[in-house]
Structure formats: C-alpha cells, structure tokens
C-alpha positions in Angstrom: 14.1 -4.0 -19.9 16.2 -3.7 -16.5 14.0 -3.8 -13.5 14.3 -0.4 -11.5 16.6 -1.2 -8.2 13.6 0.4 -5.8 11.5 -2.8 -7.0 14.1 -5.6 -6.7 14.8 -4.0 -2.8 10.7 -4.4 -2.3 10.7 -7.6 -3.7 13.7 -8.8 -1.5 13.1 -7.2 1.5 9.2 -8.7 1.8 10.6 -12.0 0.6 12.6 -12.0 3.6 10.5 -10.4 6.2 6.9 -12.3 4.9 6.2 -14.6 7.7 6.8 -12.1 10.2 4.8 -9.5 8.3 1.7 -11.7 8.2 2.3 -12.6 11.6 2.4 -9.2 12.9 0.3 -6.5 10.3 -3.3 -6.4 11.6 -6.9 -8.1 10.0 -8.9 -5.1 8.8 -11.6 -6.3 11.9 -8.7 -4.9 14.2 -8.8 -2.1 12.3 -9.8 1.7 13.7 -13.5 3.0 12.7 -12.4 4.9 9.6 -10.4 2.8 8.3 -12.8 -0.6 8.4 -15.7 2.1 6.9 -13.6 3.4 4.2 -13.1 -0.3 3.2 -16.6 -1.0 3.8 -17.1 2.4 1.2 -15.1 1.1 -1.5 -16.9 -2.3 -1.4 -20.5 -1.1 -1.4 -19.5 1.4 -4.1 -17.3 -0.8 -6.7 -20.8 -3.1 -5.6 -23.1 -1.4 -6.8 -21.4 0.5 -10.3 -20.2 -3.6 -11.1 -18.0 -2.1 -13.8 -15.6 -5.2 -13.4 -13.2 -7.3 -10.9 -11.4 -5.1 -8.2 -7.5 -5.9 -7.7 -6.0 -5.7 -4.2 -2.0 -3.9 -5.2 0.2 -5.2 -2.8 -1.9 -7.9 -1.4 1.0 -9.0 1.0 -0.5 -12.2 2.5 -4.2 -11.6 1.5 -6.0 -10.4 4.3 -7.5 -7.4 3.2 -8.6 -9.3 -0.1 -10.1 -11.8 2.0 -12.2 -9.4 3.8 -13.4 -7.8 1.1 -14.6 -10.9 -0.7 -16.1 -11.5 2.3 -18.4 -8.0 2.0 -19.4 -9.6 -1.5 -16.4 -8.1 -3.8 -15.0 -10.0 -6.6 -11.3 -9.7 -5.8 -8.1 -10.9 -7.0 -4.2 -10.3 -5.3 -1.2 -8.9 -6.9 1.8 -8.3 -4.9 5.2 -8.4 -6.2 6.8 -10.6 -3.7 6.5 -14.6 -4.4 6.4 -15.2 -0.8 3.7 -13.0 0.0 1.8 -14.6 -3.2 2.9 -18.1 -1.5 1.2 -16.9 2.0 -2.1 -15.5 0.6 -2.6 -18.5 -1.5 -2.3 -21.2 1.4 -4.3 -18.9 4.1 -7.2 -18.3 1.4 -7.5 -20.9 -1.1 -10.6 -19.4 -2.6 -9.0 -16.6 -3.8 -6.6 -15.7 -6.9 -3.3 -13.9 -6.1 -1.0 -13.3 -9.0 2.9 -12.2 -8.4 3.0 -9.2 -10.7 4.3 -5.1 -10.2 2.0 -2.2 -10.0 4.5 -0.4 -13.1 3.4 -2.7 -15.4 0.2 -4.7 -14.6 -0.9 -7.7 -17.1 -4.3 -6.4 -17.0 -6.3 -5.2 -20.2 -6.9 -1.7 -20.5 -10.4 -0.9 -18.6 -10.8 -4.4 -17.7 -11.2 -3.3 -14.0 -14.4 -1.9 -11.9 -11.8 -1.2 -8.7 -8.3 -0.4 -7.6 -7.3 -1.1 -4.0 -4.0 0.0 -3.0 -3.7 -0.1 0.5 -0.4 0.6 2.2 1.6 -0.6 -1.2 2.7 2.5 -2.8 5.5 4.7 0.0 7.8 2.5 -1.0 7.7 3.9 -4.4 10.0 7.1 -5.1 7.9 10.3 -5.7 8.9 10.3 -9.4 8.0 6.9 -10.1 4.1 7.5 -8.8 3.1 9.3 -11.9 3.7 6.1 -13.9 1.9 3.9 -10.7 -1.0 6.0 -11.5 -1.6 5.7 -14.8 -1.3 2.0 -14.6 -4.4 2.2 -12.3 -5.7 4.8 -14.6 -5.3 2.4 -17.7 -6.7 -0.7 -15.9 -9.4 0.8 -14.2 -12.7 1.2 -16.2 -14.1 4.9 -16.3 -16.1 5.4 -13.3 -14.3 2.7 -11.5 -13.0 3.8 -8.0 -10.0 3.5 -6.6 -9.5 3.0 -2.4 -5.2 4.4 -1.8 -4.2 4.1 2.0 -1.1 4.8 3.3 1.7 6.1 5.4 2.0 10.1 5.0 4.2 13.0 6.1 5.7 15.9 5.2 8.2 14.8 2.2 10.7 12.8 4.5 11.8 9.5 3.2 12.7 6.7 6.0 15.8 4.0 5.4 15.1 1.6 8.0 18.1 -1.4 7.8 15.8 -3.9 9.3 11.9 -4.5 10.4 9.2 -6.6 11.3 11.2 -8.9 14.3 14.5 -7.7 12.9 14.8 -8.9 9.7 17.0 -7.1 7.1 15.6 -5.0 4.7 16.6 -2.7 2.0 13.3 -0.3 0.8 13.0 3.3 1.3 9.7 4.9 2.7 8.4 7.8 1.2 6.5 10.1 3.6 4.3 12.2 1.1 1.8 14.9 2.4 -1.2 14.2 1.9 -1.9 17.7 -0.3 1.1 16.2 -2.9 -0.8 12.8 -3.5 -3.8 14.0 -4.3 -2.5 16.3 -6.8 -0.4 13.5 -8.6 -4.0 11.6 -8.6 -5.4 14.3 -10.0 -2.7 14.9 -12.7 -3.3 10.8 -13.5 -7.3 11.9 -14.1 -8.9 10.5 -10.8 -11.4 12.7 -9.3 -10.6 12.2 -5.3 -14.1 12.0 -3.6 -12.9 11.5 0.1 -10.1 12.1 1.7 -9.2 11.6 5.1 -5.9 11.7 7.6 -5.2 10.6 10.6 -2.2 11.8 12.9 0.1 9.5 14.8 -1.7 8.5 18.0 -2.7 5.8 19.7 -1.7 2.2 17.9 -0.7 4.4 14.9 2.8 5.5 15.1 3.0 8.1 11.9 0.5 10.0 10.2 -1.7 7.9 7.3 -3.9 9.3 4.7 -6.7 7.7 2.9 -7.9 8.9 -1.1 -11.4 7.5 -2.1 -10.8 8.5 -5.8 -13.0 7.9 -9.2 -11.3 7.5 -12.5 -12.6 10.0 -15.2 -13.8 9.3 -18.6 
C-alpha cells in the first residue's frame, strides 16, 4: 500500500528537525498547572482501571513517556520518526519506543488500558482523523481512557517552510476548533469526560485544547 504524502512530510520533517526539537520542546515539569494535572489525571486513572499498557502516540524524544512512568504508568513510545525513536531510546534506556504510525498501529485489538496523544495528531488532515481514531478506538480496551492534547483554532491550517532553529520542513498544521474534535471523538465511540482550552497567552503562542476521553463498550 502507498504511504499517504502527509505521513512521509511528518516523518521527514521531524527527522530533520529532532535534535533541535528535543532541545527546545519543554519537560512536562515546565509545564503550566492544567496541563501537568491533566497528565497527572490520565495516569492515576489508567492506574487504577489497569485495563492494560498505555502508549505515548508521537513520543518525539520520550519525555512525556518518561514522566509518566515516573508517576507509576506502564508506558511504551511510538512515534513515526526513526530519529525521534533514536533520541527517546538513548535519553531513557528503561523504556520501549517503537517507530510505527498512528493509521495503522501493530497493536492487538483491545490490548491497551490508555492512549496518550499529546500534540501528535494537527499534523493530520481533518479527513484522515476519523481513521486515527478508530485505531485508538480498536487498540484501546473498553473503558480505557484516552489523554489528546493539542494545538487548536478555528479550521485554519498553517504551512510553515521551516521551524525549530530554522530547519526545513514540509508538514501542514491543522488548527481544529475544539467543538469539531470532540465531535469526531465522539463519532469514533469515546465518551469525552474533560475538556479544557486554553487561549494564546503567556509562553503559549496559539490556542490548545485538551480531551480526557473514555472508549465505550
């Protein structure tokens, strides 16, 4: 099967722009107060319902998979770029990271207790999300909860030719409101629990939205 263009751009751009991404992105210590107790959220729940292993979507170089192993989460990386799977493994050693896409996850069906997809799905196209989520539906066992953060807007989609210390790139951002994604999660059968979004403001320099969601049986 012929690998969609958007996903060999993602792949090739975060190749290119990885060890100025890790250098730069934050740890989820430097974090604002929502966003570190969102995270802390999703690990006490997926804790305590123990329905299965929780897989960090996206990794990049691990650091949000590290902290929540450190909270007591048993937690694996996926990220489709080798040289963010190449970072994450030499920073945390501990850990399992495993290069793989989010459209087509070599996970069995219900095999997970948690989903964490945190900033890794704007660079998909709106029409290709459907399919996203019901990978994470498929994977995730019912019950099992599901933590989506990311960059929000109202439907504008951003080009950028290069990023993080210059470095070419060719992905597209798609600025969803927040309204739309928790409709398409709905559609894919997740009950969103929480929601919350933050406006541009301070360190943040666009709107983000964050979807505490539960798969249904």
């Amino acid at each position: 099967m012929t690998e969609p263009s958007y996903l060999a751009a993602i792949r090739e751009s975060y190749d290119t722009v990885a060890a100025e991404y890790a250098a730069s992105v934050k740890s989820p210590a430097e974090l604002d107060p929502l966003s570190r107790n969102m995270l802390a959220a999703f690990a006490e729940l997926v804790r305590a319902d123990a329905r299965g292993p929780v897989a960090d979507l996206g990794c990049g170089p691990g650091k949000v998979t590290a902290h929540l192993a450190g909270l007591g989460v048993d937690v694996f990386g996926v990220d489709l770029s080798p040289r963010m799977i190449e970072l994450a493994r030499g920073e945390h050693p501990g850990l399992r990271f495993h290069v793989g896409t989010m459209t087509g996850l070599e996970l069995d069906d219900r095999e997970l207790g948690g989903i964490l997809a945190y900033y890794s799905t704007h660079h998909t196209p709106p029409g290709e999300l459907p399919l996203v989520f019901a990978e994470f539906r498929r994977t995730l066992a019912p019950g099992g909860h599901l933590l989506l953060s990311g960059h929000a807007g109202d439907g504008e989609t951003l080009r950028p030719a290069r990023a993080y210390g210059g470095r070419p790139v060719s992905y597209a951002s798609y600025l969803l409101p927040a309204d739309r994604i928790a409709g398409l999660l709905d559609r894919a059968g997740f009950e969103v629990t929480a929601r919350v979004v933050q406006r541009a403001g301070g360190s943040a320099t666009r709107m983000f939205a964050t979807f505490l969601a539960r798969r249904r049986g």
